[in-house]
Steps between C-alpha positions, in 0.01 A plus 500: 500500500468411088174733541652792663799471294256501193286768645805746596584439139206625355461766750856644396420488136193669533644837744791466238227523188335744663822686624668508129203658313463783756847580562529525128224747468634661830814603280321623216224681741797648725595701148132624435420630858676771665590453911262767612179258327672158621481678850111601463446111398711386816292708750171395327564168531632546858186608590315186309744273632354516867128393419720255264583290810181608700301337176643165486413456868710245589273288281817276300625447828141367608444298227848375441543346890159399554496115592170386342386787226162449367300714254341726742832618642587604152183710480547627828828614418372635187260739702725589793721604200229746279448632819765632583611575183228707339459663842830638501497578171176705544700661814796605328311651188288725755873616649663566155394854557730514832765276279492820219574732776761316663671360163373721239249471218722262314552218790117561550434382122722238501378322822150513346613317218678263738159450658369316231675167537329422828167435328655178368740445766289254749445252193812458471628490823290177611620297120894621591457361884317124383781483220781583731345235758507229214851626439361547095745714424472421065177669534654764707810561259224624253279668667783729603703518183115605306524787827832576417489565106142692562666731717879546331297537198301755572730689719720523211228606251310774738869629601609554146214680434550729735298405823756485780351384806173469384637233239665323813155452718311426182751230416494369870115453486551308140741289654220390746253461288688240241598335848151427594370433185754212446461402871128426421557279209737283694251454815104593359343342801197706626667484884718798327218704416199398807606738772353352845472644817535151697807431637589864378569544931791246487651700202471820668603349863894342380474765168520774760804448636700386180367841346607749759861252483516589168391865447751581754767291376416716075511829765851474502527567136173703415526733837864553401411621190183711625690673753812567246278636295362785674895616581669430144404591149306244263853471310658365800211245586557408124891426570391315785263334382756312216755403740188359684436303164798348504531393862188372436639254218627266841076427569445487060770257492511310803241559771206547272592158365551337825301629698142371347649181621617547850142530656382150329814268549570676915082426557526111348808489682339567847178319444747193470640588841866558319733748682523782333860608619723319238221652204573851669901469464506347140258783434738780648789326318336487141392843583852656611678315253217665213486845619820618691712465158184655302485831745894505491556485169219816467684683727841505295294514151296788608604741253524276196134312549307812540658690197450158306144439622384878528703718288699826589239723651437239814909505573363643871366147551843337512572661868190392648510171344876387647304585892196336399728178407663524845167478664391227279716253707262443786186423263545115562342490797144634484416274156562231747364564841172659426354171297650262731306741795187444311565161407530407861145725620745773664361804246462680835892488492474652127315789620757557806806515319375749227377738755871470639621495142290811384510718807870482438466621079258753602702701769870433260289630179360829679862555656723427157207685233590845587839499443441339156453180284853424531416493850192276468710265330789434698287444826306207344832270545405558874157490525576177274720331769221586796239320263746187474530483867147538614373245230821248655364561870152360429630245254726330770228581767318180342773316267776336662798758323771435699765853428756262422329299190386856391855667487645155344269582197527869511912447499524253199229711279755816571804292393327438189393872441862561544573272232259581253557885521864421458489529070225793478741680731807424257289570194370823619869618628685358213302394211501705186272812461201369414134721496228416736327176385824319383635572813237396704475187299861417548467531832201298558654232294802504785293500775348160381763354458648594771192445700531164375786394632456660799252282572652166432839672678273530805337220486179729544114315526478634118704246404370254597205590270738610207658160480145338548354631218854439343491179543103471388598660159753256463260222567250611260786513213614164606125360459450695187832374332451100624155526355654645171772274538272197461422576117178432563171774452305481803183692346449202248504222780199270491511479884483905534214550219245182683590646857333851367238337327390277814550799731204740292 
């Protein structure tokens, strides 16, 4: 438990790293672009973002679960991944033409750029999947924060000078590149870089149905977007596209921190025959207790956090950020129940519930896009909700979730939400008039606090870790001030100099 503790640790710190240096150049960028060119990036990369799942191939899933990985499997994976990869890329830069007269020239030249990055993309993906396995997750805190100033960096440069969109994809492809540069120095074995066809079969064979899981669970987002787009105006898709952005701070700041760790501990969990049901509930408790007070407090701070983060000309955003935020409540569920399916060799069960879960976006999106991106919006709190469900069917269809446990944890993370929303909603009703940032800084401050003692009001799972690494602080002062306390200097002890001699 140390080790996952430790791992979680470094996993938060480096989504957080990552997180601060792009959301900083995300406010500086949001004053250099104009909506309409945001909107041409957001299509682009909608269209990218398909072969973006279709590429990896299931491949960190392969590698991460796989009982007894040896060398070839690596290489295997590395070729099942090129594959793919450079195939598709090849494919979509022979459709750009039909892209240009779908989108327009300017979504055409931006997804070209975007093309790039998947000429270094398989490298990578086979270093990311044997350091997630080995739950190294130092070397992956650099790797990504190299990514992440490569990219902020040069969005901020190429979008000062003028390049809109253009200066987006370039910046995206930069990103990747520092990535996989980085990600070769940690791991230079020649297993990364030996593509081989054996074993390539067993790849391909559990690969298959992990990648057509996941392409239709991104279709959600990326059809949404595709289809909007051919009934709104770029602008729009640009509006949309921030409150997006900030919904998608819940997977920056929790989920993408989390979540490289779920797949590892749930698969060493079941190869020592544990039951997974109690892991499931402390999961959906730490998970609740996280994100129903994050997507809460977004809802109520709608206006504020987009003027502060964007600036005056993205004040549209606000609207469709408050529905996004109600949506964002029923997100819990699929971070949990699609690793544990694949943990447990049920990624047949993956593929089933996204066809459910995507049939349902599809047919809500083509309804809701024609009467407008308002429209769009608002029905993603119920398309939302039908995900949750489906993903809880096929969870409980193989964990032992008994509805009462479930609504036990679902009804003490609410009574904490309650709680902690209680002094952002006094602040923002009765606190002094304050502009954007300040506001949403006072705010935020509240809903720690108040999140905090919500919590330990509760007597939520969270506090249970709270006061444990409470109490392991303390400790750690304790030993620190009884070893200062002695008035002795422990690096000039005899005994500590001969037992590093004798140990070289």
């Amino acid at each position: 438990m140390t080790r996952v503790r430790t791992s979680l640790a470094l996993s938060f710190l480096e989504k957080y790293s990552s997180f601060a240096i792009q959301l900083l150049a995300s406010v500086v960028i949001a004053r250099l672009v104009s909506p309409e060119a945001f909107g041409v990036f957001a299509v682009a990369y909608s269209i990218v973002g398909f072969a973006h799942v279709i590429r990896e191939m299931g491949v960190n899933n392969y590698l991460v679960r796989h009982p007894n990985l040896r060398p070839r499997d690596i290489r295997a994976a590395l070729f099942a991944t090129g594959i793919v990869a450079w195939g598709l890329g090849a494919a979509l830069f022979a459709a750009l033409p039909l892209v240009g007269w779908s989108y327009g020239e300017p979504v055409r030249a931006t997804t070209a750029v975007l093309l790039l990055s998947f000429l270094v993309m398989p490298i990578s993906s086979t270093i990311f999947a044997i350091l997630q396995r080995e739950m190294e997750f130092g070397a992956l805190l650099w790797i990504n924060i190299a990514g992440a100033i490569a990219n902020a960096g040069c969005a901020v440069g190429l979008t000062f000078a003028g390049w809109g969109a253009l200066g987006l994809a370039w910046a995206s492809v930069a990103g990747q590149v520092a990535s996989t540069l980085v990600a070769i120095a940690y791991r230079p074995h020649r297993d990364h870089f030996l593509p081989s066809p054996s074993g390539a079969a067993d790849v391909f064979r559990f690969g298959s149905l992990v990648m057509l899981s996941s392409v239709l669970g991104q279709f959600s987002t990326n059809a949404a977007n595709l289809i909007t787009a051919k009934f709104v105006s770029f602008d729009d898709m640009g509006q949309f596209g921030r409150a997006q952005s900030v919904t998608g701070l819940f997977s920056r700041l929790i989920m993408e921190a989390v979540q490289p760790l779920v797949l590892p501990v749930l698969s060493s969990l079941r190869r020592s025959g544990t039951d997974l049901a109690l892991p499931c509930l402390q999961a959906f408790a730490y998970l609740t207790g996280v994100t129903w007070p994050f997507f809460a407090f977004v809802a109520v701070y709608a206006d504020p956090i987009v003027l502060a983060l964007f600036g005056e000309h993205w004040d549209p955003a606000a609207g469709l950020l408050r529905l996004m935020a109600a949506g964002g409540i029923f997100w819990v569920v699929q971070p949990i129940a699609s690793p544990l399916l694949i943990a447990i060799d049920r990624a047949r069960d993956t593929l089933r519930a996204q066809v459910v879960n995507q049939v349902l976006s599809v047919l809500a999106v083509l309804v809701a896009a024609p009467q407008g991106i308002t429209a769009v919006a608002g029905v993603a709190i119920l398309v939302s909700a039908g995900h949750a469900a489906t993903w809880l069917y096929f969870l409980r269809a193989v964990v032992r979730l008994s509805a009462r446990a479930l609504a036990a944890v679902a009804a003490r993370s609410a009574a904490a939400t309650a709680i902690a929303l209680a002094l952002p909603v006094v602040f923002l009703a009765f606190g002094p008039p304050l502009s954007p940032l300040p506001r949403v800084m006072l705010g935020g401050t509240g809903l720690g606090l108040a999140w905090l003692a919500g919590v330990l009001l509760t007597r939520h799972p969270i506090a249970v870790e709270l006061l444990h690494l409470a109490q392991g602080a303390k400790g750690a002062v304790l030993r620190r001030w009884a070893r200062g306390g002695t008035g002795e200097d422990t690096r000039l002890r005899p005994s500590h100099a001969a037992g590093r001699i004798s140990s070289k």
